[in-house]
C-alpha positions in Angstrom: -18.7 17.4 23.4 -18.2 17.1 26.8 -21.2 16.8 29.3 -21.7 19.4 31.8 -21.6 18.0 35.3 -24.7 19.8 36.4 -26.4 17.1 33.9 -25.4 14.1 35.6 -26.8 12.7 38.9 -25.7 14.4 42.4 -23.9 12.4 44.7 -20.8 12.9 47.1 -17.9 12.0 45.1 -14.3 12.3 46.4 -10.8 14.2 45.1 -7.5 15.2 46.8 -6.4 18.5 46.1 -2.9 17.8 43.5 0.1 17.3 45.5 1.4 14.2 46.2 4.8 12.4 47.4 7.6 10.7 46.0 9.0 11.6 42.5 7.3 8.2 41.0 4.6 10.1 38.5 3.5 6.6 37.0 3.3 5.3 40.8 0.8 8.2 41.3 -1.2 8.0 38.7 -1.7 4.5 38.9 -2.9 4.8 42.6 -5.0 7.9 41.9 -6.9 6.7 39.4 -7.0 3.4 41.1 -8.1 4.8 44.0 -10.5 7.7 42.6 -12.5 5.6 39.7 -16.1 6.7 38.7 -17.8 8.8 40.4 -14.9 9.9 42.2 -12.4 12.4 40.2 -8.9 11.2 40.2 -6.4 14.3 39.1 -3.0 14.9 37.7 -0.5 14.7 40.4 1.8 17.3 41.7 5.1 15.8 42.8 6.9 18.4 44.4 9.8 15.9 45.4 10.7 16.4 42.5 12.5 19.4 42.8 12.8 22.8 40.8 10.0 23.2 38.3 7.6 20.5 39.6 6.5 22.6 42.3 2.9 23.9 42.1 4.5 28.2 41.7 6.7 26.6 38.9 4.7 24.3 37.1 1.8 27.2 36.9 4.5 29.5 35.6 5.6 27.1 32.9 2.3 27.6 31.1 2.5 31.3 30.8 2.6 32.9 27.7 4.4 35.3 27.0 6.3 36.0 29.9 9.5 33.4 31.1 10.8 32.6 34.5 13.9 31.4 36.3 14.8 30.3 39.4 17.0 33.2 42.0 18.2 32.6 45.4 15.1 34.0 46.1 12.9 32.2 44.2 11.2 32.0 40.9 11.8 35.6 38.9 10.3 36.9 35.4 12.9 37.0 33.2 13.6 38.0 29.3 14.3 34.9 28.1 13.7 31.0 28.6 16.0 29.4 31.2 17.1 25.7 32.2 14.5 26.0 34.9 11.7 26.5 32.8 12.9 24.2 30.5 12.8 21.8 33.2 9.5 22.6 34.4 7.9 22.2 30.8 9.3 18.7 30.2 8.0 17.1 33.6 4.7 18.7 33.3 4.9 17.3 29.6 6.2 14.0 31.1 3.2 13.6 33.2 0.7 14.3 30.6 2.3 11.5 28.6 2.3 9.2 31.4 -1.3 9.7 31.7 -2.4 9.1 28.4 -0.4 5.8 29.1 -1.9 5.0 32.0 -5.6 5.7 30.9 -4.9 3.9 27.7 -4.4 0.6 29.9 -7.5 1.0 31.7 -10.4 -1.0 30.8 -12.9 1.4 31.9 -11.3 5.6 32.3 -12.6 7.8 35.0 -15.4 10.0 33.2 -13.6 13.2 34.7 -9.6 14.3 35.2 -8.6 17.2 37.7 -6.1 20.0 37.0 -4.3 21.8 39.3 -3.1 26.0 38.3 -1.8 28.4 40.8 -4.3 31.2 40.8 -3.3 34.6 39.7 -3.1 36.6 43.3 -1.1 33.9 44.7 1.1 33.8 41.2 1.6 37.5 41.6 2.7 37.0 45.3 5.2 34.1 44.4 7.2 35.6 41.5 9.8 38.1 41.5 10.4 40.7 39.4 13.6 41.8 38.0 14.6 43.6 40.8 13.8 40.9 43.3 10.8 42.1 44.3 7.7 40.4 44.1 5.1 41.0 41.1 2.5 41.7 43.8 3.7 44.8 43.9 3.3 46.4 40.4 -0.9 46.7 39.2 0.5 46.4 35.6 2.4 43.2 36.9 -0.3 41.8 38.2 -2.7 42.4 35.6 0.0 40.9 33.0 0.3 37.4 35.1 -3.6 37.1 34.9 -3.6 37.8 31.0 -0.7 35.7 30.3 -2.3 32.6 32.8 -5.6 33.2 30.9 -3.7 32.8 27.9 -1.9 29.7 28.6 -4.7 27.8 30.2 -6.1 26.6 26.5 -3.1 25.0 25.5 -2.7 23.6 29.3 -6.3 22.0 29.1 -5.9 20.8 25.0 -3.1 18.5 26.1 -5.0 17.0 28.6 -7.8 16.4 26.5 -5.7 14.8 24.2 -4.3 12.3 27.1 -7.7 11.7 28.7 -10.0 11.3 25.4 -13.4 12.1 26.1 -13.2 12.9 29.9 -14.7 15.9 31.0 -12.1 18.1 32.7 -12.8 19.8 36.3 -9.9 22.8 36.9 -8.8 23.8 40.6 -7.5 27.3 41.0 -5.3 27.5 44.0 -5.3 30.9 46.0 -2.9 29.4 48.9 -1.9 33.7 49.7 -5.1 35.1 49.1 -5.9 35.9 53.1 -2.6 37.7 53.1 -3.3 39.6 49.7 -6.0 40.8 50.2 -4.9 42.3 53.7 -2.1 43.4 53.2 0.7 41.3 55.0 2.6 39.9 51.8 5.9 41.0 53.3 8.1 42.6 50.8 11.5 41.3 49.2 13.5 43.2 52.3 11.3 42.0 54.9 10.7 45.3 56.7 7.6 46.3 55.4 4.3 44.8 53.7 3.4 44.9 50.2 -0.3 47.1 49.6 -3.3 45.4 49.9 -4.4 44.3 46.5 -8.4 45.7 46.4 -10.8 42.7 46.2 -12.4 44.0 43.3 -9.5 43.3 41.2 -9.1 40.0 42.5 -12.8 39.1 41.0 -11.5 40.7 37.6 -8.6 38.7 37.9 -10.3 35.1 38.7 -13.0 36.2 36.3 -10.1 36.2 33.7 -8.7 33.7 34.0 -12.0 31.2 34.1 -13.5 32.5 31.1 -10.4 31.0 29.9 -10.6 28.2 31.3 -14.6 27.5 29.9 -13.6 28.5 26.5 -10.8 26.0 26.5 -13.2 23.1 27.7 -13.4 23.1 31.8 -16.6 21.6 33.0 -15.9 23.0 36.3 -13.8 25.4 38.2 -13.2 25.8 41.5 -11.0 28.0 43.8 -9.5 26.4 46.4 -8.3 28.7 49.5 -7.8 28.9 53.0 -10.6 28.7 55.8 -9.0 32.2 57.3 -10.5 35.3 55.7 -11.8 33.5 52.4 -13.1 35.9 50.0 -15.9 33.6 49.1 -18.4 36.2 48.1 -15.6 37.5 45.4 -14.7 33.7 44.4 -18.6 33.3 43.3 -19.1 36.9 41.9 -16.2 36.0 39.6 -18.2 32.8 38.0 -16.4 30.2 39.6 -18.7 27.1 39.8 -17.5 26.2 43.6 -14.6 26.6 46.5 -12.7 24.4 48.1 -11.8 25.2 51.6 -10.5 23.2 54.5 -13.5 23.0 57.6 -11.4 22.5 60.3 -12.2 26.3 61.6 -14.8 27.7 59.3 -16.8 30.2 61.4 -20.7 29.6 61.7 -20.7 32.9 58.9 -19.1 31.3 57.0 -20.9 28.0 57.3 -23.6 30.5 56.5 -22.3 32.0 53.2 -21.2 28.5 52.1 -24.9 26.9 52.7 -26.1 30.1 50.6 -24.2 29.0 47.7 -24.8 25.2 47.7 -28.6 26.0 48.0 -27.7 28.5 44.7 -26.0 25.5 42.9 -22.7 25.9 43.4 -20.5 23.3 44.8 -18.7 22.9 47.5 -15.4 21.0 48.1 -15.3 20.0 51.7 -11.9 19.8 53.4 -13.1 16.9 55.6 -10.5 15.4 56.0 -7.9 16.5 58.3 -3.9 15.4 57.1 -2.0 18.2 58.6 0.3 15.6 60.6 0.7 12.5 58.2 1.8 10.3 61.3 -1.5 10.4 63.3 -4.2 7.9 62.2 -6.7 9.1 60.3 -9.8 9.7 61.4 -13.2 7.2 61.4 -15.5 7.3 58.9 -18.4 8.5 61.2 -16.2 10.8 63.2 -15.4 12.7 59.6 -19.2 12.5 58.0 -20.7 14.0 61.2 -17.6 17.1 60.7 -19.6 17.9 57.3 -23.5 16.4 58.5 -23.5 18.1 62.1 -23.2 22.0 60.7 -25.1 21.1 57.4 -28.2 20.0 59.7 -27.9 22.5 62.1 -27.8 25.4 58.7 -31.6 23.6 57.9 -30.3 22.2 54.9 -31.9 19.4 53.3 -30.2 15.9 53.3 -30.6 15.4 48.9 -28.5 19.0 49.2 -25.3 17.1 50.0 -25.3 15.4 46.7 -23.5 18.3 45.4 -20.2 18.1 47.5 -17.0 17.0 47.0 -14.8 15.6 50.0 -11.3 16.3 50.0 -8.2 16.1 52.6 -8.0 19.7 54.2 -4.2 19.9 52.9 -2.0 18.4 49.8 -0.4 14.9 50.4 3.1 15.6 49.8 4.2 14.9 52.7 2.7 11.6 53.4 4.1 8.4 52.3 2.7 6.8 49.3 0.9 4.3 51.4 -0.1 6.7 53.9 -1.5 9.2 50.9 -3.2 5.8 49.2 -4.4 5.7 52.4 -6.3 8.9 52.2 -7.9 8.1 49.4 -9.5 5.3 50.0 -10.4 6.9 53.7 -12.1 9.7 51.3 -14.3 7.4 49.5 -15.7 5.9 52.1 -16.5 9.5 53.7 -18.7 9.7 50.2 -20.3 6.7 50.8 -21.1 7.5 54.3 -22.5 10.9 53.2 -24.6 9.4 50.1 -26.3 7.0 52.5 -27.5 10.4 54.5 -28.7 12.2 51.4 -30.9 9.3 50.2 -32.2 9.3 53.9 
């Protein structure tokens, strides 16, 4: 059985948040578990580069159950039947599972954890199309159906993983990339000339809630939601049992500094998007330069030093469209954020 990761030590570990570049998926893993050894949690790559079916909307969609999807002029659509695209997107998700179990079978000593990547439901709902080309947002009986059918698939998604990583303990990262726009109201619709209805934040909880229960029963030692710093539902994210978010820090406001120190002091973890990669051809940033962007508001909140043992540092943004040196190069940068911050916690 695997160990809960409230049981082990705190300390600041590192992760990156899934996507990564080129279309090499034994490169990547390779380099992210090279990279992202114990403590840190290396994950299974998104390679986007890839094309139709490894992108993170497609590769979510390929676990539903259920319900199939192709690929329109206007994107991915719920269809009937099973289609070439989804074919496609099933074999390279299958493809990288395989590779992992190869690479981890070559390693001397595995990672004690493995990250997973899944599209969350509101932003699932917001990226697929219905039959008449609009988007599944749209329908309440749409979106409830994604979030059963994501629930459902989750089980099977986080069995296979087990079975490549053998004994790990698997953390689960729900993205919510839409959720700002979602929740407000500014989805636009398939025409363009008007916006899709807010959908109300209580079914968002109900949805997430879903959709993690799931993802406990099937094994997940932790899941977070990762979003966006603008208009983050964080209250909903916790009220719906999630152990953590993951949110960029680049222009959190001091409330929601506030909120977040609220739920670390309650246990929960945070993921701190430290790390800013939004133009891969600046250098990155200094190690003290990027510990004092997480240190300087977690003094000033009054919170204790041993209280950052329970963070995470990540890049504020997916890596795909970095080189691979430049992305190895993130990591590595990341790592020694953690190390930076540990020394602070132990004072």
């Amino acid at each position: 059985m695997a160990t809960p990761l409230s049981a082990e030590p705190q300390q600041v570990t590192a992760t990156a948040l899934g996507t990564w570049p080129g279309e090499d998926p034994v490169e990547a893993a390779r380099i992210i578990r090279g990279e992202l050894g114990s403590p840190h949690l290396p994950f299974l790559a998104e390679l986007p580069d890839r094309g139709v079916g490894s992108d993170a909307l497609g590769r979510t969609a390929s676990l539903l159950v259920d319900l199939s999807v192709d690929v329109q002029p206007f994107g991915w659509r719920i269809v009937d039947r099973p289609g070439k695209d989804l074919k496609r997107a099933r074999s390279a998700l299958s493809t990288d599972i395989n590779i992992l179990a190869d690479v981890i079978g070559a390693e001397d000593t595995p990672a004690q954890d493995i990250k997973v990547q899944l599209r969350g439901p509101l932003s699932l709902a917001a990226g697929l199309h219905l039959h008449n080309g609009e988007r599944a947002l749209i329908d309440y009986g749409a979106r409830r159906d994604l979030a059963a059918s994501l629930a459902a698939g989750a089980g099977s998604y986080l069995s296979r993983v087990a079975a490549a990583a053998p004994g790990a303990r698997i953390v689960v990262q729900i993205d919510e990339p839409e959720i700002a726009s979602v929740l407000a109201g500014t989805i636009p619709t398939s025409s363009g000339y008007r916006t899709l209805r807010s959908v109300p934040g209580r079914e968002a909880t109900e949805a997430w809630q879903l959709v993690i229960d799931a993802l406990r029963a099937a094994g997940a030692v932790e899941v977070v939601v990762s979003v966006p710093e603008v208009e983050a539902p964080f209250d909903r994210i916790l009220a719906a049992g999630a152990d953590g978010i993951a949110v960029p820090l680049r222009a959190l406001t001091s409330r929601q500094w506030e909120q977040l120190a609220g739920a670390a002091e309650a246990g929960k973890r945070l993921w701190a998007g430290a790390l800013d990669v939004s133009n891969p051809a600046a250098a990155l940033p200094r190690v003290a330069d990027v510990v004092e962007t997480v240190w300087r508001p977690w003094r000033q909140l009054g919170l204790a030093a041993p209280t950052l043992g329970g963070l995470r540092v990540t890049p504020s943004d997916g890596l795909a469209g970095h080189s691979p040196s430049s992305a190895t190069a993130v990591l590595t940068r990341l790592t020694q954020v953690a190390d930076g911050l540990n020394q602070l916690a132990l004072g």
